[in-house]
N, CA, C and O atoms as a DFTB+ gen file, in Angstrom:
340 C
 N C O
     1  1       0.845      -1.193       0.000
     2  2       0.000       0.000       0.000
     3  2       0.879       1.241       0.000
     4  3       1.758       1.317       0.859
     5  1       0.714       2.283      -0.941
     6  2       1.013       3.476      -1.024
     7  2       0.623       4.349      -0.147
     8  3      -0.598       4.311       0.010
     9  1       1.389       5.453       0.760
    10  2       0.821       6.048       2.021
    11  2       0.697       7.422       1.420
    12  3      -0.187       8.235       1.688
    13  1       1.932       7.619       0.370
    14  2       1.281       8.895      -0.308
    15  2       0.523       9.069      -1.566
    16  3       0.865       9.834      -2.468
    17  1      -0.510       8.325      -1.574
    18  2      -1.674       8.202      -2.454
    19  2      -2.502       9.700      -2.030
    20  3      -2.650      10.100      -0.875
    21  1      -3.008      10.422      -3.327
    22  2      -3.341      11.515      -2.911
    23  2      -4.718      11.701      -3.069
    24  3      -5.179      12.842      -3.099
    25  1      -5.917      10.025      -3.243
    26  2      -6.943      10.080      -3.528
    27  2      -7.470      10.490      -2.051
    28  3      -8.528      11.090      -1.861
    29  1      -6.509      10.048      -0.957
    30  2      -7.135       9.980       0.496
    31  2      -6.937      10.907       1.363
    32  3      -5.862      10.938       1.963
    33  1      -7.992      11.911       1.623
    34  2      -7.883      12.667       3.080
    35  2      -7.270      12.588       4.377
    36  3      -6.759      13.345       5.202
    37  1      -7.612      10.951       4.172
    38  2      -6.728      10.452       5.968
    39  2      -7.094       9.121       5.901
    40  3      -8.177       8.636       5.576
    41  1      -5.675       8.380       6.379
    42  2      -5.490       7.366       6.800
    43  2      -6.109       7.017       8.115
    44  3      -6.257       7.773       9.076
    45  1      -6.476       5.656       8.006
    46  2      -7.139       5.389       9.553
    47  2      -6.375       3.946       9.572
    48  3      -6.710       3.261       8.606
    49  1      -5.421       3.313      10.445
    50  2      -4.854       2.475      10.797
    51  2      -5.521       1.758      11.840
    52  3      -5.187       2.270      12.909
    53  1      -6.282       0.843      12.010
    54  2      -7.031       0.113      13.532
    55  2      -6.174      -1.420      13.488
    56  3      -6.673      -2.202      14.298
    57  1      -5.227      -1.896      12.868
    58  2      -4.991      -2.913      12.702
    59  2      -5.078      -3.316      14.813
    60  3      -5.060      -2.564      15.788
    61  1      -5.137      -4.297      14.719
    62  2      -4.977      -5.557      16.115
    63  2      -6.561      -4.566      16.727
    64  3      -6.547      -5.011      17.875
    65  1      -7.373      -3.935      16.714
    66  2      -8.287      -3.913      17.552
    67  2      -9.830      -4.613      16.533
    68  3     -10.292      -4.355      15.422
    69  1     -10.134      -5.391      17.439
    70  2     -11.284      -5.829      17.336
    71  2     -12.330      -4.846      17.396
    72  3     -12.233      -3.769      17.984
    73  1     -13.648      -5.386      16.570
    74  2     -14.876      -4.917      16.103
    75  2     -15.458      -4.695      17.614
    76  3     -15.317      -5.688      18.328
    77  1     -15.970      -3.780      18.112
    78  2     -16.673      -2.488      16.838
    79  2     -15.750      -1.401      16.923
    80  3     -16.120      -0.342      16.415
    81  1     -14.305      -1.458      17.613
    82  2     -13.700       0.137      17.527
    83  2     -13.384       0.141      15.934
    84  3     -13.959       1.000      15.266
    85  1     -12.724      -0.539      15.447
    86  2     -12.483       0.204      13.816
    87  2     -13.404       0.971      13.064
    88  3     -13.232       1.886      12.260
    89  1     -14.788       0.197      13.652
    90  2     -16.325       1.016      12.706
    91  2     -16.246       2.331      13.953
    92  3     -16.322       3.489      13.543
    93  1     -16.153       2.172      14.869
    94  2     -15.878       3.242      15.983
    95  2     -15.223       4.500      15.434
    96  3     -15.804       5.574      15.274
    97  1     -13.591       4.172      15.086
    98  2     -12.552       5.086      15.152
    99  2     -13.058       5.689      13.449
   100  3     -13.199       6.884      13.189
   101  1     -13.228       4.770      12.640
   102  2     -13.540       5.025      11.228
   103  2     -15.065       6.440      11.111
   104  3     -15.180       7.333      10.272
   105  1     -16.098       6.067      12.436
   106  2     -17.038       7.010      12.524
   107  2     -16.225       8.691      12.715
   108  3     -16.398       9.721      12.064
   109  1     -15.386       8.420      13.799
   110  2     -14.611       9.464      14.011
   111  2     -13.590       9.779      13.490
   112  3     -12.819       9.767      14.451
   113  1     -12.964      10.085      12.556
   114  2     -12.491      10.052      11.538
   115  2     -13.362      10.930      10.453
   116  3     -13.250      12.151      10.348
   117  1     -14.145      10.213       9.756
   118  2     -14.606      11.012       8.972
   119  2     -15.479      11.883       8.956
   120  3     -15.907      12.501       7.981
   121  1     -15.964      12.015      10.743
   122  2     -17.191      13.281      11.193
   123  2     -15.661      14.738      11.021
   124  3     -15.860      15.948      11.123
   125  1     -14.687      14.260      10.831
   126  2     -13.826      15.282      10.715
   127  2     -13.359      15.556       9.790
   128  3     -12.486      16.420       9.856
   129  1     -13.791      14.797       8.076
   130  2     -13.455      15.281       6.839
   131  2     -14.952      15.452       6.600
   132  3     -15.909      15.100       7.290
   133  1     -14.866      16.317       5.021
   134  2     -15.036      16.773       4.231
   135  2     -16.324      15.918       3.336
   136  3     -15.875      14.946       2.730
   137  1     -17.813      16.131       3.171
   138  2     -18.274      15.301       2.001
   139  2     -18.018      15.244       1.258
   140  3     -17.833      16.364       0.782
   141  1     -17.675      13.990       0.200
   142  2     -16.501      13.573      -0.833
   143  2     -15.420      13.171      -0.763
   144  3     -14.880      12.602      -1.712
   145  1     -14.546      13.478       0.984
   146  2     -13.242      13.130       0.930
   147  2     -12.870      11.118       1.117
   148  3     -13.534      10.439       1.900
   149  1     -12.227      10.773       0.619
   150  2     -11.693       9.542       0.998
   151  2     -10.845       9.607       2.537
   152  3     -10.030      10.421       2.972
   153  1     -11.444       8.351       3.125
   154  2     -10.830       7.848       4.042
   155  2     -10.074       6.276       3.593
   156  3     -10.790       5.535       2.920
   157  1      -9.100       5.930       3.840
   158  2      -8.285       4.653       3.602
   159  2      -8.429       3.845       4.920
   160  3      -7.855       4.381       5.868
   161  1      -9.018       2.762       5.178
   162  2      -9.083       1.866       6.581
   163  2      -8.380       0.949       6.169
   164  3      -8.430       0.272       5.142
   165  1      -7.319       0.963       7.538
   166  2      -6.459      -0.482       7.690
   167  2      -6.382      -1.166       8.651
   168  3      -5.695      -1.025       9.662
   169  1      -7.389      -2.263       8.246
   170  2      -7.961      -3.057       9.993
   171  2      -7.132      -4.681       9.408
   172  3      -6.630      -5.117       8.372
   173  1      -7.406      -5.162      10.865
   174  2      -6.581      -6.654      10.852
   175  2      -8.376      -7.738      11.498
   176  3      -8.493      -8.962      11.558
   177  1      -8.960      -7.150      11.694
   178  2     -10.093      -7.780      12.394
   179  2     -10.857      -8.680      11.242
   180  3     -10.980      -8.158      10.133
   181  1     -11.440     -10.174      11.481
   182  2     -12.229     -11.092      10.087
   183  2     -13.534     -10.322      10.351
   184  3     -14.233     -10.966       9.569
   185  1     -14.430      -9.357      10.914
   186  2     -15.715      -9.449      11.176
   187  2     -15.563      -7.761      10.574
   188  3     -16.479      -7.187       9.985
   189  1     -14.642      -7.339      10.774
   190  2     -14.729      -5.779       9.786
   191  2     -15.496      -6.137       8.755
   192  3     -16.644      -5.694       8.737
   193  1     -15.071      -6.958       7.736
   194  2     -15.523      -7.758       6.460
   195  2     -17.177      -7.631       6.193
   196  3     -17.758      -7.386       5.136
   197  1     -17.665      -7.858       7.384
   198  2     -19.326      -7.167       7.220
   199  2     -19.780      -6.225       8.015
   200  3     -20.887      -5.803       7.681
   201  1     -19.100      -5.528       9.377
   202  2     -19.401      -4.713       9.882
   203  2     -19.072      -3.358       9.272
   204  3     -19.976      -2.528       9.172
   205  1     -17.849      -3.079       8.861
   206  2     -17.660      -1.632       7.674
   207  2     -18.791      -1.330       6.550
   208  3     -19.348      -0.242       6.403
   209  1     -18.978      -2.274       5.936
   210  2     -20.071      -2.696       4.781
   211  2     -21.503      -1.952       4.899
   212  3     -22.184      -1.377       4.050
   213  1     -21.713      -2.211       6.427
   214  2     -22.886      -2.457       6.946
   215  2     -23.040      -0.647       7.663
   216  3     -24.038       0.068       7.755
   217  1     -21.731      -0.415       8.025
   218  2     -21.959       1.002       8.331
   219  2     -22.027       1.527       7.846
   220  3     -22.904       2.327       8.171
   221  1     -21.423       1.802       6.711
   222  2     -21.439       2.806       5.695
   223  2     -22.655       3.012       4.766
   224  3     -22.864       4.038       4.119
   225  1     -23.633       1.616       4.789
   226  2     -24.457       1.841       4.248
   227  2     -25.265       2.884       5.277
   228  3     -25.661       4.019       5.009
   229  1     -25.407       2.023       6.760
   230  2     -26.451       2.676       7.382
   231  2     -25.943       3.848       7.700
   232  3     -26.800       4.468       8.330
   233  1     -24.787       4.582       7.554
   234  2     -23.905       6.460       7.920
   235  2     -24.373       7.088       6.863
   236  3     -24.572       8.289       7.048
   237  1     -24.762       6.424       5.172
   238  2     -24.606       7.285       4.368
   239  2     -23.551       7.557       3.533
   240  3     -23.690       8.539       2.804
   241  1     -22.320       6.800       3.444
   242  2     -20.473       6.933       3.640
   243  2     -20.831       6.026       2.395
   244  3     -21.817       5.293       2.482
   245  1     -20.029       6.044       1.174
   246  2     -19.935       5.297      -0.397
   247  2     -18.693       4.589      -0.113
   248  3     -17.592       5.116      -0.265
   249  1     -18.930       2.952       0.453
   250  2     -17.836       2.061       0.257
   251  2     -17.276       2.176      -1.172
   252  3     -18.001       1.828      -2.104
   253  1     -16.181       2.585      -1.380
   254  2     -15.915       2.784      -3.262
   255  2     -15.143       1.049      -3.372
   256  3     -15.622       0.152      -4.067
   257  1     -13.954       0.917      -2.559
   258  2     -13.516      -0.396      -2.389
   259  2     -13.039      -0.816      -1.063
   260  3     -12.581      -0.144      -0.139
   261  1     -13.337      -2.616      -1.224
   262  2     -12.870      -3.348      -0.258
   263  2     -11.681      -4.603      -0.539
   264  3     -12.025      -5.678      -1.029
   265  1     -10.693      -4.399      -0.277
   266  2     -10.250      -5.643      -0.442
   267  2      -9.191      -5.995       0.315
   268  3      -8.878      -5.053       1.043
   269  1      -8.292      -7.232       0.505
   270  2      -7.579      -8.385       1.493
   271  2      -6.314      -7.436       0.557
   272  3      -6.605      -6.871      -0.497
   273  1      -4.627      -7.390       1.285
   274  2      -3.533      -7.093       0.954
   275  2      -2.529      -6.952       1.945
   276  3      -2.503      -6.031       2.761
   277  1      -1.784      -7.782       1.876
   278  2      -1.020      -7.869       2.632
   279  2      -1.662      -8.807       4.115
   280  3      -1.154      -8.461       5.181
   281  1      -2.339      -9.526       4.154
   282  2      -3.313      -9.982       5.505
   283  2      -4.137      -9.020       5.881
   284  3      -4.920      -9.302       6.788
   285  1      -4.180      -7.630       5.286
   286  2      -4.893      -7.118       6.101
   287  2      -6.429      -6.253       5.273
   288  3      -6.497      -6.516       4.072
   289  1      -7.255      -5.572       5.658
   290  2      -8.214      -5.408       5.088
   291  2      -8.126      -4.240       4.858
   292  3      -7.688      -3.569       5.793
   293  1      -8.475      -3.525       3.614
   294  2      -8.603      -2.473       3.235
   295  2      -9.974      -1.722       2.698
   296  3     -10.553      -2.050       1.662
   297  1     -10.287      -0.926       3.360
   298  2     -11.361      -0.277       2.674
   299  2     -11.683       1.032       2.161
   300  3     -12.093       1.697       3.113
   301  1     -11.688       1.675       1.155
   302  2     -11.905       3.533       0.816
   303  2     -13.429       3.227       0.914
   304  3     -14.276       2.426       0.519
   305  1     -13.226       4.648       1.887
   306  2     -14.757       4.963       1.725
   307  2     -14.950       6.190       1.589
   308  3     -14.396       6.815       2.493
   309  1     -15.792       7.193       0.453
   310  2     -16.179       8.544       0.501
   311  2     -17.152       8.996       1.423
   312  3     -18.315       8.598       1.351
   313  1     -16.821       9.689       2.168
   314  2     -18.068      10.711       2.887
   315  2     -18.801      10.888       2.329
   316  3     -18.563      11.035       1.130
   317  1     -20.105      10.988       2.782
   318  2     -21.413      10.894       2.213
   319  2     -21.744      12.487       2.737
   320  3     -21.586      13.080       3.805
   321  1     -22.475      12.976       0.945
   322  2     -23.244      14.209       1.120
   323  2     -23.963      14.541       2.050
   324  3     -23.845      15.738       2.311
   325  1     -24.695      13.980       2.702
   326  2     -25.958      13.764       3.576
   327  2     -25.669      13.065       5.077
   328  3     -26.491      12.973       5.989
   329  1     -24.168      12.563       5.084
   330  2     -23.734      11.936       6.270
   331  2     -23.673      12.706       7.316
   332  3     -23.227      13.854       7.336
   333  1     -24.267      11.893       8.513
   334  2     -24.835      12.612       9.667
   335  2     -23.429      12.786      10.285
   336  3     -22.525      11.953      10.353
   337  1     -23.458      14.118      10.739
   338  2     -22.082      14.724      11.573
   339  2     -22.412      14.423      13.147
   340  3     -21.606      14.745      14.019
């Protein structure tokens, strides 16, 4: 993974903490960017896999991608126009 990728507003690193802080820290996080900005999540947790998914639908937040690299899970997600602050 590229850290100076310039699609992303902010990195969010949760690797070794278990569900629900990553959907936790990931909420907080992006109540502090921008609608439209990318956030990059880098969790180590197997249950992120449907709990991120699942938030972003119900926040409003556009999962753009998800995928496995390096063992670990990656997800961009855009802030949502309408996402509750």
């Amino acid at each position: 993974m590229d850290d100076t990728d310039e699609r992303f507003a902010a990195h969010l690193d949760v690797t070794g903490m278990l569900c629900p802080m990553p959907v936790l820290r990931a909420r907080r996080k992006l109540d502090d960017l921008s609608p439209g900005d990318m956030l990059l999540v880098e969790a180590s947790d197997p249950a992120v896999v449907q709990d991120m998914p699942a938030f972003c639908s119900m926040a409003g937040h556009t999962l753009v991608m998800a995928r496995v690299e390096g063992g670990k899970y990656l997800f961009e997600i855009r802030k949502g126009e309408g996402a509750e602050e």
